[in-house]
Residue, then its C-alpha position, 0 to 999 in steps of 0.5 A: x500500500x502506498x497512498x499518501x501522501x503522510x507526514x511523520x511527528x517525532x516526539x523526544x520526550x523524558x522517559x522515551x521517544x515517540x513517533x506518529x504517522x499522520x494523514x493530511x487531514x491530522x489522523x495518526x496511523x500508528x505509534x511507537x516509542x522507544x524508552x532511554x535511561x536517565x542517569x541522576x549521578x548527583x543530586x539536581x542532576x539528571x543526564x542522558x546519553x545523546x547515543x539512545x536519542x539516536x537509536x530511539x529514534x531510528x527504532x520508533x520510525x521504523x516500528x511506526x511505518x511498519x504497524x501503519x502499514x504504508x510503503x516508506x516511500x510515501x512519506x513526505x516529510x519528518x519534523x522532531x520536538x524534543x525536550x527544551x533545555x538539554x544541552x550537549x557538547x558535541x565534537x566536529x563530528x557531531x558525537x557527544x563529549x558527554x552525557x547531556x544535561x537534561x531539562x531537569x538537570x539543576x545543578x547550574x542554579x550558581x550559574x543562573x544567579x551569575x546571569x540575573x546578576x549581569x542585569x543586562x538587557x537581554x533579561x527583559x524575558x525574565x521577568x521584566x529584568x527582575x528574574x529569575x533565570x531558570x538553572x534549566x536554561x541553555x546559558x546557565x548550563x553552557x556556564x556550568x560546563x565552562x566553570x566546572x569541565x573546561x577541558x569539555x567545553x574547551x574541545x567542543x566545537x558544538x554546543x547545543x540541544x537534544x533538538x539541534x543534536x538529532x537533527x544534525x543526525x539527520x541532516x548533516x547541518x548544525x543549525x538551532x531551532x527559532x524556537x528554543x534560541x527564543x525562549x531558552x537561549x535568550x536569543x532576541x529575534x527583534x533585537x538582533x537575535x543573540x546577545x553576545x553582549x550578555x555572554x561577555x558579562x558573564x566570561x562566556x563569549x566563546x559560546x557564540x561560536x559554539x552555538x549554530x550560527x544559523x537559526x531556523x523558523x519553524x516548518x523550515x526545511x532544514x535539508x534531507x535525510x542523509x544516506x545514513x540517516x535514511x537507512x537508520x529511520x528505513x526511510x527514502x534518501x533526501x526526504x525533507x526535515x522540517x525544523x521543529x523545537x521544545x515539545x510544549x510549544x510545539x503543542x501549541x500548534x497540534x492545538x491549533x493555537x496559531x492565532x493572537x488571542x489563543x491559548x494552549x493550556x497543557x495539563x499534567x503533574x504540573x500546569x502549563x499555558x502559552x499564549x499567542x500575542x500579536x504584541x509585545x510586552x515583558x513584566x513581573x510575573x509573566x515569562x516572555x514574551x518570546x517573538x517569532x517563537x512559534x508563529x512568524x511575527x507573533x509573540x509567546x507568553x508564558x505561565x505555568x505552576x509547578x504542582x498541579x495534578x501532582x498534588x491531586x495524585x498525592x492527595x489520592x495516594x495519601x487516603x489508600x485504602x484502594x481509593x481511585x480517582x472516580x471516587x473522589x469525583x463523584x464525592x466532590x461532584x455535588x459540593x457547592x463552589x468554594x467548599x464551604x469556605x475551604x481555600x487550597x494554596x497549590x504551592x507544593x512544591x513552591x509557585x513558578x508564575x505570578x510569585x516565582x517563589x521557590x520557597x512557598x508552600x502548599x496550605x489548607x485554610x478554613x478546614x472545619x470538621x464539617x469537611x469531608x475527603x470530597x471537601x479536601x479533593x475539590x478544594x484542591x482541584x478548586x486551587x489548582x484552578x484559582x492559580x491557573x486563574x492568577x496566573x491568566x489575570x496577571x496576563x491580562x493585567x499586561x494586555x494579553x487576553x485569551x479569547x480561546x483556550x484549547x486544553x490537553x493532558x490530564x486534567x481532561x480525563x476529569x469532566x469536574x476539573x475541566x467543568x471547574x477551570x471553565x468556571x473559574x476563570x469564565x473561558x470557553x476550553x476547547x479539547x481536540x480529537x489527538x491529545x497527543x498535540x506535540x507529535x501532531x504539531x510536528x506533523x503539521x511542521x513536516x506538512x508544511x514543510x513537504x509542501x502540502x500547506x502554504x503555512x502553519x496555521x493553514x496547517x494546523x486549520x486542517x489538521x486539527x480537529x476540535x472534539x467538545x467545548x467545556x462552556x463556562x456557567x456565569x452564575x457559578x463564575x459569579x460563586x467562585x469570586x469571594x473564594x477567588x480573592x482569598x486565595x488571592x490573599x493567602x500567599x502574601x498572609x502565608x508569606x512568613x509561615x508556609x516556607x521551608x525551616x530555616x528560610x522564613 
């Protein structure tokens, strides 16, 4: 069977990678993932070996097209995401010098406390200037390795990421994703891309010619496939590589969140929501904005809570006894809004945007002894909500207002949860036929770089499929709003309490 034409969407994740065979019209044929080790040798720090991507990826392509069942030859383009942040040095070769600092690696928190301090202009991301700088961004690690394996940052002619790394692989070309250079790598688009005034504060000019010089926009044909690279992946020689970035942000475009005004809200352990703007801006308690990043001439802001269906799953396993997810459902599903004034703080493991406070800490208030573990549940789902809710409100308090939010990952298992972030924040959410957004947006990437679109959100206007709407009730909005404020009052009130000992 040939037919076609298909596209394929690699997905480089943390435990494995994943790759999808799509149609035109955004239908995946099948999946396949191949798993890889992470290694924690110290404490905060979490490596990979750039080695298992490459045969990872070379397994999950060949198995795909395989249980698809179509002939290799129709296939018409490829794009990967990968995880954002993990940073390898590479040799002329290409070959890793060693393992890759992963995004979850920590252990450059000096080094991004180095960067903040530099207080250059570049900064403007970060908080408006104000920081902080994560120590899972690309130059607090490039620091790291300068600082602590000069004679490895000394020899390697690439520094780069796991995006850039496979598709050198692939293609033969060094180049970096516009992506991951704009909201990892402090690489301006409007501003003269990057900003080696920056690294020569911080001792780290040699850097700049370490990076790849070229940056590539999304859905840009980076070359074809190698005759080597073809054979690994069982795919024709020359078949076009489309340029793709960090997995989240190219979720967005497997949401079909390609317009100003549009919002991806990705759901998980933790919380995530990118936005599309048509406009800058920068400040307090927001990242971002990031130009170019995803969408040509739009601009990215983005929020995000650290602990979310974490606290949720914690809560589950903390009652035992064989409880399950559906119990608790339907013991909060009835309760009124607010939970008969029991307020959650959801900063279990501290709070990434508005605060950007490490140190905060998760908090029950106003518990009495009518309450009951549905009580407790809802609370927490209620909180989660009020701080995606925060973290929208600060958004618009700098001119972005999200008109459409589009909602994947697990919170939509839940149809409370979902009917209670609606409510909160008094937003339309939209749910898609393919939760597996990052993969499809990567198809979208390689559709448009096989020709087949003229551009990503003619793409993603094909390929993408909405699934329901979850519509907000406006009398339970108007419910929600006294509990709303004082969630709002908890964290300056908990301020001095709700912090680890010895860091009040």
């Amino acid at each position: 069977m040939i037919g076609g034409p298909y596209v394929i969407g690699v997905d480089g994740g943390t435990e494995s990678l994943r790759a999808g065979v799509f149609d035109l019209q955004g239908r995946p044929l099948a999946f396949a993932a191949t798993p890889y080790r992470t290694e924690f040798p110290q404490p905060g720090w979490a490596e990979q070996n750039p080695a298992d991507w490459w045969a990872a990826i070379g397994s999950s392509v060949r198995q795909a097209v395989q249980e698809a069942g179509i002939d290799p030859t129709a296939v018409a383009a490829l794009s990967v995401d990968t995880t954002c942040c993990s940073v390898v040095a590479l040799d002329e070769a290409g070959q890793a010098l060693r393992p890759a600092l992963i995004w979850m690696d920590v252990r450059s928190s000096a080094e991004a406390d180095s960067v903040v301090a530099s207080g250059d202009a570049a900064l403007k991301i970060n908080g408006g200037v104000a920081g902080p700088v994560s120590a899972e961004w690309m130059i607090p690690k490039a620091l790291w390795l300068q600082r602590h394996e000069p004679e490895v940052f000394e020899k390697a002619a690439t520094v780069c990421e796991y995006q850039d790394y496979l598709n050198f692989h692939l293609t033969g070309r060094r180049v970096a994703s516009i992506n991951n250079a704009a909201i990892r790598w402090h690489y301006l688009a409007q501003d003269g891309g990057f900003q080696p005034g920056l690294l020569n504060k911080l001792g780290l000019d040699a850097l700049l010619e370490k990076w790849p010089a070229e940056v590539v926009p999304l859905g840009q044909v980076i070359g074809g496939l190698t005759a080597t690279a073809a054979e690994h992946l069982g795919l024709p020689p020359d078949l076009p590589v489309a340029q793709g970035g960090a997995d989240a942000f190219i979720g967005m475009i497997g949401l079909g969140v390609v317009k100003p005004g549009s919002l991806a809200f990705l759901t998980g352990s933790s919380h995530l929501q990118l936005g599309l703007s048509d406009k800058p801006f920068h400040g307090a308690g927001v990242w971002g904005t990031y130009a170019d990043a995803v969408i040509p001439g739009l601009h990215v802001v983005e929020g995000g809570q650290t602990s979310t269906g974490s606290v949720v799953k914690w809560f589950r396993d903390l009652l035992g006894g064989g409880v399950t997810y559906d119990d608790l459902n339907e013991e909060a599903r009835d309760l009124p809004p607010g939970c008969e004034g029991l307020i959650v703080q959801d900063h279990f493991q501290g709070n990434r945007t508005p605060h950007t406070d490490p140190l905060s800490r998760g908090a029950f208030t106003g518990l009495s002894l009518k309450h009951s573990r549905g009580h407790m549940f809802r609370a927490i789902i209620e909180g989660i909500a009020f701080g995606s809710e925060l973290i929208l409100e600060t958004m618009r308090g700098r001119g972005f207002e999200p008109r459409e939010i589009v909602i994947a990952g697990g919170a939509t298992r839940s149809d409370l949860w979902l009917q209670i972030h609606a409510d909160v924040s008094n937003v339309p959410l939209k749910l898609t036929k393919v939760p597996d957004a990052p993969s499809l947006g990567s198809a979208i990437l390689a559709a448009v770089a096989a020709g087949q679109f003229p551009d990503i959100a003619a793409a993603a206007e094909s390929m993408v499929s909405v699934e329901r709407v979850v519509e907000p009730n406006p009398h339970t909005h108007e419910a929600y709003r006294p509990y709303y404020e004082a969630y709002k009052r908890a964290y300056p009130a908990l301020a001095g309490i709700a912090r680890p000992q010895g860091d009040r």
